[in-house]
N, C-alpha and C positions, 0 to 999 in steps of 0.2 A: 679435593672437596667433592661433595658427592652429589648425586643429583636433589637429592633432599636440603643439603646445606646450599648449594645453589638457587633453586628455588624460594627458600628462605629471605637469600640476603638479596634476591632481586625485588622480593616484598618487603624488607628494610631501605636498602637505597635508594627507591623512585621517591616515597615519601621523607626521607633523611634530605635530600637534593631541592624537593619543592618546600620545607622549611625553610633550607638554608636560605633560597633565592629569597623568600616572601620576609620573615625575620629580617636578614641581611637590608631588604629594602629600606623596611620599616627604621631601624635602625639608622642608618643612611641618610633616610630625610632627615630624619627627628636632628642628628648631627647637625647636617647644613642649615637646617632651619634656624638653631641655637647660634651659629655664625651669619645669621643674614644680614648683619647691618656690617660687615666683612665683607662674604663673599657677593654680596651685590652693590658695592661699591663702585664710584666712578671712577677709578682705576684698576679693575678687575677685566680680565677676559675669560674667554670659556675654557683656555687654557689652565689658566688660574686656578678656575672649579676643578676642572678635572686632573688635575695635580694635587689640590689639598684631595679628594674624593679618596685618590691612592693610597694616599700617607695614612687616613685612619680607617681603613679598611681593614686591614691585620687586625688591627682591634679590635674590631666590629665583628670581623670573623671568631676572635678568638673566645667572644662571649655569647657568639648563639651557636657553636657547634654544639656542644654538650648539649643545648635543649632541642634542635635539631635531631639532635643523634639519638637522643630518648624517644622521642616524638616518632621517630620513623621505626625503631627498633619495637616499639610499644605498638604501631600502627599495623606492623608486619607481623609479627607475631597472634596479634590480636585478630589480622584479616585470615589466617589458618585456624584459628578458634572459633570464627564465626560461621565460616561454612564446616564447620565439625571436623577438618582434615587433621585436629592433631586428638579426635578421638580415634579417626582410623588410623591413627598412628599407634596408639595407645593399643586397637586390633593385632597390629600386626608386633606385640613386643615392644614398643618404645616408650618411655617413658616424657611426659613433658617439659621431662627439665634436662632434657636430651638438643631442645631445643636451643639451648642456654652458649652451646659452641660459638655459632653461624653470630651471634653480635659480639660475642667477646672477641671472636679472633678480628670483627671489621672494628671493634674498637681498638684494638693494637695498633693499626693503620692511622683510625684517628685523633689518636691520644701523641703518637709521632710526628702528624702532622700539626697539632697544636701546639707540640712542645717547640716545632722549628718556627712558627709565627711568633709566639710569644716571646722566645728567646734568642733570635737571630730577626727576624725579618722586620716587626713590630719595632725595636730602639731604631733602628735607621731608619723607616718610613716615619715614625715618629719626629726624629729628626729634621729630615726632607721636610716634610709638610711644616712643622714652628719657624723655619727658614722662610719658608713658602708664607708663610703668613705675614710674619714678621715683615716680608717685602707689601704684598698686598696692604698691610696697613701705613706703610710708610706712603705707599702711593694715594691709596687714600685721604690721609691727610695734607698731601702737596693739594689735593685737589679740590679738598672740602672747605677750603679758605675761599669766601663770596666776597662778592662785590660791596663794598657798603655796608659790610659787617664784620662786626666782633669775634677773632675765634681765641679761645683759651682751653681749648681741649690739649695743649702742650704745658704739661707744670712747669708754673713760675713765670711762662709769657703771655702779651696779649696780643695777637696779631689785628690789622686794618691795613685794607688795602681800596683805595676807590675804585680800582679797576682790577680783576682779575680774569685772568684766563688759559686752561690751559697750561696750569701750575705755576703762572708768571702774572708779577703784580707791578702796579704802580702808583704812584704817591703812598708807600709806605710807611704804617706807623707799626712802632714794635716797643713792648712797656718790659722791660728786663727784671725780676725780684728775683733773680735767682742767687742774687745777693741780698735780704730783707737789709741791710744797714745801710747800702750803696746801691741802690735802684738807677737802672742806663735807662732812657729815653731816644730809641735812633728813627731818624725820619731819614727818608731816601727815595731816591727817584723809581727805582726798581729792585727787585726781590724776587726772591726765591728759594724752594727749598729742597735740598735734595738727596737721597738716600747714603748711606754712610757703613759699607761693611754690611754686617751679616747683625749686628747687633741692635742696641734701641735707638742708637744713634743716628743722629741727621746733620746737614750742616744750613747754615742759615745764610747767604748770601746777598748781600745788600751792594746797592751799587750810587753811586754821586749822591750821599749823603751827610749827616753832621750827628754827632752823639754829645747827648749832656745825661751829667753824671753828679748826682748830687749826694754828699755826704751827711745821713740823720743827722747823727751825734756830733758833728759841727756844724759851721758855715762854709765846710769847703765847698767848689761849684764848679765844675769841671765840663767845657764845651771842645770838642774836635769836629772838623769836618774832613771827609775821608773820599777818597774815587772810588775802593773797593772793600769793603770788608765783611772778613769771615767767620763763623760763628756755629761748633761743635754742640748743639743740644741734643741732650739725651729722653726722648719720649715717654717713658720712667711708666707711670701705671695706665698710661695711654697705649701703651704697646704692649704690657700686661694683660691688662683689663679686656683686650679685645682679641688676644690671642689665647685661645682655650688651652691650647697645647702648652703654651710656655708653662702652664702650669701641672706640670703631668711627671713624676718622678719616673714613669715604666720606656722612658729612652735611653735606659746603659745598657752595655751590653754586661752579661755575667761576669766575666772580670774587673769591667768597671766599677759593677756592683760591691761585689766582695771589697775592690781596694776601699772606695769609700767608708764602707764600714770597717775597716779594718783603720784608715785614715780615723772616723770619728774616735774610734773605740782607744786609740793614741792618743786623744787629743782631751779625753777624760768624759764626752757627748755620746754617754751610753743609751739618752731617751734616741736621737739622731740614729745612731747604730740600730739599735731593733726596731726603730722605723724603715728605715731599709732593708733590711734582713726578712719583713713580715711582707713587705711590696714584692722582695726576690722569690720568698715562699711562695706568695699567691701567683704569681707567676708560673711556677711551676705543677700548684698543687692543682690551679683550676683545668689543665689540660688533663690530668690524668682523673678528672673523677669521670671520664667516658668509662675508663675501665670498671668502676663500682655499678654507674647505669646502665651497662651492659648485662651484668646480674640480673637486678630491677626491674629489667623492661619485661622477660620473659612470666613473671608471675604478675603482674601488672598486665599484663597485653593478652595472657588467658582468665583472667577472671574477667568476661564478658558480661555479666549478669547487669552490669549500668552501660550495657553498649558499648560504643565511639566513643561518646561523650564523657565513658569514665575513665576510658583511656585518653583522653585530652585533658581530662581536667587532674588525674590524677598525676599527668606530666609535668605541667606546670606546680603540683603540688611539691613534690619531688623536687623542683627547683627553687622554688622559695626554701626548703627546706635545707638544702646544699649552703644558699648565701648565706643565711640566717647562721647556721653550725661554720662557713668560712669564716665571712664578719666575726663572729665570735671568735672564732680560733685565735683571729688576725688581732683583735685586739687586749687579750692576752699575751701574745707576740711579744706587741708594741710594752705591755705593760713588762715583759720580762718573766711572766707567769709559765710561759709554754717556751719552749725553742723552736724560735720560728720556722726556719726552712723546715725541719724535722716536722713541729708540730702541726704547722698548716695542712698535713697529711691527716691528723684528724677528723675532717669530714667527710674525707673519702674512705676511709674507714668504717666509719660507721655506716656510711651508706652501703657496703660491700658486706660488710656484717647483716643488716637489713638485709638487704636480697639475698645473703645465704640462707636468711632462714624461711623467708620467705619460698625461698627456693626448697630450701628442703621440704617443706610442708606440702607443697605443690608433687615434689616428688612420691612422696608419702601415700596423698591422698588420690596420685592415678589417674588417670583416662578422666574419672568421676568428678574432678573439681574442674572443667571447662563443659560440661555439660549445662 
């Protein structure tokens, strides 16, 4: 690399690097904030935080490098147009789409590293963290059962406890409909609830109490009283509902992928199959459109004639314009219309087509079009 493409890509990385960090933040809150009635729980620690923080950070990565990567590549390029140094480039024989090298080749770089987050690193942090959650709300609700209050945030039960503290109750009431035709009523001296496995599952623990059990559709009427007993509930859209991740299909890894849809596609669930197949597509397409905006940035980062500001705004254009042609791809995909992993490649084509010509034009027109 030469002293010129040197110089170049130290004017693309400083600003590719303070995107990523300020983006990456932004994004980051805006996450945890969406989890705050989670991760600020009364059974949460900073450990907690900074475990789930990990798990969706892959992913946070994996969607602002591209605009990162335009944004610095457009900003470097642009900051040699403004002090004129790619008209004395133009002096000394070079054309400006000579410049075009120095981000393609750092897009190689980034387009590899997105492809190993998205597809190796991103399914098991993803994993790690819906784990990580899924514990976090289990603690949470041991904890969020009050004194002298009604809790029914568990489908199908109604917890009362007069005294609570510190995940442990007493004079227990618990109203069971997880049967609507045979509804339990268990009253007991003490209680508790306690996590269960890796799943949505909990176990309900009662201790020196009595269970009546009444049958709708007869007169049956059934009372026991019990020293210990135990009780398997499943926290169903309570564990759902509060866990973002649980519901995220981008944690298989590429062969799990594949079998699944190869499994749907067996099983006659061909909408299931190209929904899958257009998740594994996006997966793969949105890392490599660095190589298309790598094009892009160089005629975009010399037409200075709207400043900075047209190089910022015209970044973000660019990227609206990527999702927009993705999304579409993606839902053609799904419909069956495109082939998805192949098709998903559609908007980074086009975008690479756009900058070639753009590129060519820029070539064309010489020294004379950054002036």
């Amino acid at each position: 690399m030469g002293r010129l493409d040197r110089y170049l890509a130290k004017e693309i990385l400083l600003p590719f690097a303070a995107g990523l960090l300020f983006l990456t933040q932004i994004l980051l809150a805006t996450q945890l904030l969406s989890q705050a009635d989670v991760l600020f729980g009364s059974g949460v620690s900073l450990l907690d935080v900074g475990a789930v923080t990990l798990s969706v950070l892959p992913q946070l990565l994996g969607q602002v490098i591209p605009v990162a990567f335009l944004l610095g590549a457009v900003l470097g390029v642009g900051r040699l147009a403004e002090d004129r140094e790619v008209v004395a480039m133009g002096a000394a024989g070079l054309s400006p789409a000579r410049l075009v090298r120095v981000p393609l080749l750092l897009s190689v770089g980034v387009a590899a590293l997105g492809l190993w987050l998205s597809l190796s690193v991103e399914p098991a942090a993803l994993r790690a963290g819906r784990l990580r959650l899924n514990d976090i709300v289990k603690r949470n609700v041991t904890n969020d059962v009050r004194s002298g209050t009604f809790y029914d945030q568990i489908p199908s039960y109604t917890l009362y406890a007069e005294r609570a503290a510190e995940g442990r109750w007493e004079n227990v009431l618990i109203h069971d409909r997880s049967n609507p035709a045979a509804p339990v009523l268990a009253l007991a001296r003490r209680g508790r609830l306690e996590p269960v496995g890796e799943g949505e599952d909990m176990r309900l623990v009662l201790e020196q109490g009595e269970l009546h059990r009444e049958q709708l559709d007869s007169d049956d009427y059934a009372a026991a009283t019990f020293r210990t007993a135990e009780l398997v509930v499943a926290l169903g859209d309570t564990l759902t509902d509060r866990n973002s991740l649980s519901r995220t299909s981008r944690d298989a890894t590429v062969p799990e992928a594949l079998a699944r849809v190869a499994a749907y596609r067996a099983a006659g669930r061909l909408e299931d199959a190209r929904h899958d197949e257009a998740v594994l597509g996006r997966r793969i397409s949105a890392p490599l459109v660095v190589l298309a905006l790598a094009i892009l940035a160089v005629p975009i980062g010399a037409a200075r004639r709207g400043g900075r500001a047209f190089g910022i705004g015209a970044t973000f254009g660019v990227i609206v314009l990527h999702y927009l042609l993705l999304r579409g791809s993606e839902v053609l995909a799904q419909r069956g219309d495109l082939p998805a992993i192949a098709g998903l490649q559609l908007p980074n084509l086009v975008l690479a087509a756009l900058g070639l010509a753009l590129l060519w034009q820029l070539d064309r027109r010489g020294p004379g079009a950054v002036r």
